[in-house]
C-alpha positions in Angstrom: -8.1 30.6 42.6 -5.3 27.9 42.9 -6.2 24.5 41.8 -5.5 21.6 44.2 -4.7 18.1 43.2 -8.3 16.9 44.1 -10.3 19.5 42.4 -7.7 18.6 39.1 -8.4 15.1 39.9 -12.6 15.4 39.5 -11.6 16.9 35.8 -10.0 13.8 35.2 -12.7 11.9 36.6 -10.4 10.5 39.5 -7.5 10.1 37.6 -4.2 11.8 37.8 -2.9 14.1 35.0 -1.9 12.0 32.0 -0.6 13.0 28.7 -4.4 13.6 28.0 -6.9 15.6 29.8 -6.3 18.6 31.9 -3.7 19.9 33.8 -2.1 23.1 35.2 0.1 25.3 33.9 2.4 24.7 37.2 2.0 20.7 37.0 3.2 21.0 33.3 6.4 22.7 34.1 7.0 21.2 37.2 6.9 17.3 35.3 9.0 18.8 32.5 11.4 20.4 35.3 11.9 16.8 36.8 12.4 15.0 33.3 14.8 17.4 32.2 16.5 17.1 35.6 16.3 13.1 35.4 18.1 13.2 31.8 15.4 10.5 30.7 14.6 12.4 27.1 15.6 9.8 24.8 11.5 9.5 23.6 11.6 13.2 23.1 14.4 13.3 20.7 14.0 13.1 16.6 14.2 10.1 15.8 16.1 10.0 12.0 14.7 8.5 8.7 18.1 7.8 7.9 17.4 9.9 4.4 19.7 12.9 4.0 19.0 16.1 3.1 15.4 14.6 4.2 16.8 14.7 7.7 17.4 18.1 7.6 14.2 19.6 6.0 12.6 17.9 9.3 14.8 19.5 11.8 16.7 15.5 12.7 13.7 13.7 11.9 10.1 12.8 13.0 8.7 13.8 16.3 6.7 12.0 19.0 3.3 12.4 18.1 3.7 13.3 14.6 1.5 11.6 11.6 3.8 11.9 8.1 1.2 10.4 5.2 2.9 9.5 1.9 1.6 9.5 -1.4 2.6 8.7 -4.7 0.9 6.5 -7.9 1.2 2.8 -7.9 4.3 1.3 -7.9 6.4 4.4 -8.0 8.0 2.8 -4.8 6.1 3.8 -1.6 6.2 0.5 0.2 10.1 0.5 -0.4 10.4 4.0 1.2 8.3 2.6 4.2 9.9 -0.6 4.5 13.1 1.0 4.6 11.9 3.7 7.3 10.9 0.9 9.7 14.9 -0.7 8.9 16.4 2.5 9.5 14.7 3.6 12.4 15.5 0.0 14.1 18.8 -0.5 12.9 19.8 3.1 14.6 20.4 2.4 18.0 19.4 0.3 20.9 16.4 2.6 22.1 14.7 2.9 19.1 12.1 0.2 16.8 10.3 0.0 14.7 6.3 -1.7 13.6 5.6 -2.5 10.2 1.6 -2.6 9.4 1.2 -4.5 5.7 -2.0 -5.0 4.4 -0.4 -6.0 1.0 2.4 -8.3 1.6 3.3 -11.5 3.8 6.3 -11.0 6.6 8.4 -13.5 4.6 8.1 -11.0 1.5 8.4 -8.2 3.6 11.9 -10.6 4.9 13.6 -11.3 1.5 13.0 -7.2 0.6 14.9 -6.5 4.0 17.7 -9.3 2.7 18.2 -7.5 -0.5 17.7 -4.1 0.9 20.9 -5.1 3.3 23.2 -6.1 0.7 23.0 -2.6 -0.9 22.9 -1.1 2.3 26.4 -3.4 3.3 28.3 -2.5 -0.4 28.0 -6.4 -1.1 30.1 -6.9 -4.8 26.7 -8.9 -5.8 23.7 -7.5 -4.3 21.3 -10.0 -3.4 17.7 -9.9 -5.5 15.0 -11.6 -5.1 15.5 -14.3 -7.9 19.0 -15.0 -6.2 17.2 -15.3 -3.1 14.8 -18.0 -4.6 17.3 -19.8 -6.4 19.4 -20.3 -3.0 16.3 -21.0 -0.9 15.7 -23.9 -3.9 19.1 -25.1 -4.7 19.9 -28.9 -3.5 18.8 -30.0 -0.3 22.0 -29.5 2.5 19.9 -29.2 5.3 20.8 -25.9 5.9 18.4 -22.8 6.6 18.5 -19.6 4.3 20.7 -17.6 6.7 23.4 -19.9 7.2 23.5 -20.8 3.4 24.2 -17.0 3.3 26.4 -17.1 5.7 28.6 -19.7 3.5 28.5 -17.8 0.6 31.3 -15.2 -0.1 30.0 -11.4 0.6 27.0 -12.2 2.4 27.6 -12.5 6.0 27.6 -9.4 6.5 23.8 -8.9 5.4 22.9 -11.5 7.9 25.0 -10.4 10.6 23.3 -6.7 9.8 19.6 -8.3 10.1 20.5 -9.8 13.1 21.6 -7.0 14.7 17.9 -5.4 14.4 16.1 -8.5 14.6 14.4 -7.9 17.6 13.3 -4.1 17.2 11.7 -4.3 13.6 8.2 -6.3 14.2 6.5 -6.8 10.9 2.8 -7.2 11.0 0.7 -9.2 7.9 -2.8 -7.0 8.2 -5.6 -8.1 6.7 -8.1 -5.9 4.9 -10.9 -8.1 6.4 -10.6 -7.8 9.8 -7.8 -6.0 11.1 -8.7 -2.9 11.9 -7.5 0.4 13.6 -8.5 -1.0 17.0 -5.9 -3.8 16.1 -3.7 -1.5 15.0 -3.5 0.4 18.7 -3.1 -2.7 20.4 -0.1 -3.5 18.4 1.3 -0.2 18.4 0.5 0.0 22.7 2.2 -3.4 22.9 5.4 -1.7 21.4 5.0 0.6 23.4 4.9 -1.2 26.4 8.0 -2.8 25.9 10.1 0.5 27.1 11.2 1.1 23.8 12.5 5.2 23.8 11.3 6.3 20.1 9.4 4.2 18.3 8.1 4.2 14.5 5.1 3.1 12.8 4.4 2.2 9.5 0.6 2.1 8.1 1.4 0.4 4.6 -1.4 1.5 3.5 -3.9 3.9 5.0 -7.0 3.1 2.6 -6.6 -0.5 3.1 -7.5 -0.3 7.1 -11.5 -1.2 6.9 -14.2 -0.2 8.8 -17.7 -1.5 10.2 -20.0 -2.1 7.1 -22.8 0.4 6.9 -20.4 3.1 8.7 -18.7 5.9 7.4 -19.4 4.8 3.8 -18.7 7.6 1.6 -14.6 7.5 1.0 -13.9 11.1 2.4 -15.5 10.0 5.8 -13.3 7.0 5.8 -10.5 8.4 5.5 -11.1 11.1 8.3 -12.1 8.5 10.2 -8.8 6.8 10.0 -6.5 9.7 9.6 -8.0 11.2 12.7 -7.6 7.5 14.2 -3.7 7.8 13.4 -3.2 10.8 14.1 -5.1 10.3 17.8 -3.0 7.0 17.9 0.2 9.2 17.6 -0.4 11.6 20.1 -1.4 9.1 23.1 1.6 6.9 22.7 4.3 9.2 21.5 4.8 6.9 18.3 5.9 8.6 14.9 3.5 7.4 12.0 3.8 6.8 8.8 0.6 6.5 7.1 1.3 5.2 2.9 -2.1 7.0 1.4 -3.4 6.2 -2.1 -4.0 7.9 -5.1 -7.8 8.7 -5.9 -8.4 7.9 -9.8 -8.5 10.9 -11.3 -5.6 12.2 -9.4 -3.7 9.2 -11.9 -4.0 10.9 -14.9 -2.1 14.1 -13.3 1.5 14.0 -14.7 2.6 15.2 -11.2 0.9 13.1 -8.4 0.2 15.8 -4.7 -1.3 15.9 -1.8 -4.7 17.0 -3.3 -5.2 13.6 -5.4 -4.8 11.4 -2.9 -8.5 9.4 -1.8 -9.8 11.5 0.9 -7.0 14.6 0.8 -9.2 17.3 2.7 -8.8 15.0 5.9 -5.1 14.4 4.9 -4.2 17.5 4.3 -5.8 18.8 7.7 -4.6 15.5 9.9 -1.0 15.2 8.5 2.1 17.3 10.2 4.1 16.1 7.3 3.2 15.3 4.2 5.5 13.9 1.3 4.3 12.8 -1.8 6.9 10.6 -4.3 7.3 11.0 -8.1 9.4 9.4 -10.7 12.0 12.0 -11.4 11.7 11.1 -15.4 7.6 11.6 -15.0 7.7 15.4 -13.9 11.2 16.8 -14.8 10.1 20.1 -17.5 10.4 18.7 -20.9 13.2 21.3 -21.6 16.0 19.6 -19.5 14.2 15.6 -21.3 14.9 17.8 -24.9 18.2 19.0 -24.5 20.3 15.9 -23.2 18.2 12.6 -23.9 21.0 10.3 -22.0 20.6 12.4 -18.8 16.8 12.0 -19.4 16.4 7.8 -19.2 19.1 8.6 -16.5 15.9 10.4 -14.6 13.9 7.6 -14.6 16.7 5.9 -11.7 15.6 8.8 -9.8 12.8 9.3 -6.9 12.1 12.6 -6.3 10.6 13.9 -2.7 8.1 16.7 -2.3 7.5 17.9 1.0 3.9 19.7 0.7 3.8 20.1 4.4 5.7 20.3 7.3 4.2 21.7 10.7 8.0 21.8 12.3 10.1 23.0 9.4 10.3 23.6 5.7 7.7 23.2 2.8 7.5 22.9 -0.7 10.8 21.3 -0.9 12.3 18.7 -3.8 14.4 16.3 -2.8 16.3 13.8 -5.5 17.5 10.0 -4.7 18.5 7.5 -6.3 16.2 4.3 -7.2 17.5 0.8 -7.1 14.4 -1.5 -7.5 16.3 -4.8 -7.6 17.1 -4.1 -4.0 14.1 -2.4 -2.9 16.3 0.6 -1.6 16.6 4.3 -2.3 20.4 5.8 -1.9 20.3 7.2 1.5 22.1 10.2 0.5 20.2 12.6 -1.6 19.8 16.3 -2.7 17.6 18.6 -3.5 16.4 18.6 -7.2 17.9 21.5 -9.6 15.9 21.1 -12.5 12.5 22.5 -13.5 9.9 20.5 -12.4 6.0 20.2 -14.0 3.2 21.7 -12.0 -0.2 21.7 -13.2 -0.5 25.2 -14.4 2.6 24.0 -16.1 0.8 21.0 -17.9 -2.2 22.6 -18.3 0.2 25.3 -21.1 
């Protein structure tokens, strides 16, 4: 028996087919029949990380609707992948922005990373650090705001004018751990949404931070299912790509090699996540073989990020990729490759 728009309707409860809740196989095909006729796709397309051969092992990039969690040990640079995720996915093009969720940072901080970030990312002769940034916020009183003191000083217009030029699609959000929570969270992320922007991404920096009612969901593993699920929901309703930074349980820091499994609540990651990719210091899990036979190459190593794709729903798994680190700037290199040497695993460690 045919279904007619009324009976469809009463499944809905009165409301028309939306991107959740049923809907026909012939009212499927005949919506995607008149966006593919329209040409209006731009929100279906990749949208890049801007990290190559990254790009590549993800098919162009992330996906509407996708969740990517990232995990790593403290301060082997997760927030600086994240952060420069949200730049490169607003400094792409005009139909795409970016939302920054920081539970750890203030938007000022979050600001002078970008600053440095873009005078690596511009080839400036003196990239700009964060003690340069202080000493020219604190210099002499002329009156002038930071960007135009830049702007006067040799090599550095070109970072402004590069900030500028994504101002308005990167929106960086101070979260607190008390009281913002995921409800606040998918207001922010609808209000994006809202604007029209095509392809949107979202960074969660970080996952375990997001807090919950006390007296609910108390033991850690039901948190975080709680919120991955959250995300992951969050994703598919508004077409955003997330980026969810997850942290390390503590025994997963004593593994040489940090994966999927040790981060707080993994079962929940591991089963919410259509991309998972955890971060190592190269020097940390490279097979002591290749640190005994050339010792320069090996403090070399320690420059070097290296990015393991555990899981990827659309593509490629079990992938390491190399780039280079430049902590100063808060930047990777854009332009990787895919490691060569032996890494540790723990059957490995445990010889």
């Amino acid at each position: 028996m045919d279904m007619n728009e009324g009976q469809l309707a009463q499944l809905n409860g009165s409301r028309p087919p939306a991107s959740t809740g049923p809907a026909t196989l012939r009212q499927i095909m005949d919506r995607l029949d008149k966006r593919v006729a329209s040409g209006n796709l731009n929100h279906l397309k990749s949208l890049p990380t801007g990290f190559r051969p990254l790009d590549d092992v993800l098919s162009g990039g992330l996906q509407a609707g996708e969740l990517m969690i990232v995990g790593g040990r403290q301060g082997v640079g997760k927030t600086i992948f994240g952060l420069q995720l949200a730049r490169n996915a607003a400094y792409g093009d005009d139909g795409s922005g970016a939302l920054y969720v920081c539970y750890e940072h203030s938007r000022e901080h979050l600001f002078s990373r970008l600053l440095c970030l873009e005078s690596a990312e511009q080839e400036c002769p003196a990239p700009l650090t964060l003690k340069k940034l202080n000493e020219i916020v604190l210099r002499e009183d002329d009156g002038l705001g930071l960007l135009e003191r830049l702007r006067r000083i040799p090599g550095y217009g070109a970072v402004v004018d590069a900030v500028q030029e994504y101002a308005d699609r990167l929106v960086l959000v101070k979260a607190s751990g008390d009281h913002s929570t995921l409800g606040d969270i998918r207001q922010w992320v609808e209000g994006l949404a809202s604007t029209g922007t095509e392809r949107f991404l979202v960074v969660v920096d970080y996952l375990q931070k997001i807090p919950v009612s006390v007296g609910q969901l108390q033991p850690e593993a039901e948190i975080t299912t709680h919120l991955a699920q959250g995300l992951k929901e969050l994703a598919m309703a508004t077409g955003a790509r997330i980026v969810a930074i997850a942290a390390s349980d503590r025994p997963g820091l004593k593994s040489k090699r940090i994966q999927l499994a040790d981060m707080r609540g993994s079962s929940a990651l591991q089963y919410e996540a259509d991309v998972a990719l955890m971060l190592n210091n190269k020097y940390d899990i490279v097979s002591r073989e290749h640190l005994i036979s050339n010792l320069s190459r090996a403090e070399q190593m320690r420059s070097w990020l290296v990015m393991t794709m555990e899981k990827n729903r659309a593509g490629r798994s079990a992938v390491d990729m190399e780039y280079a680190f430049q902590p100063a700037q808060f930047r990777l290199v854009p332009v990787g490759d895919f490691v060569r040497e032996r890494l540790v695993d723990e059957k490995v460690i445990m010889e």
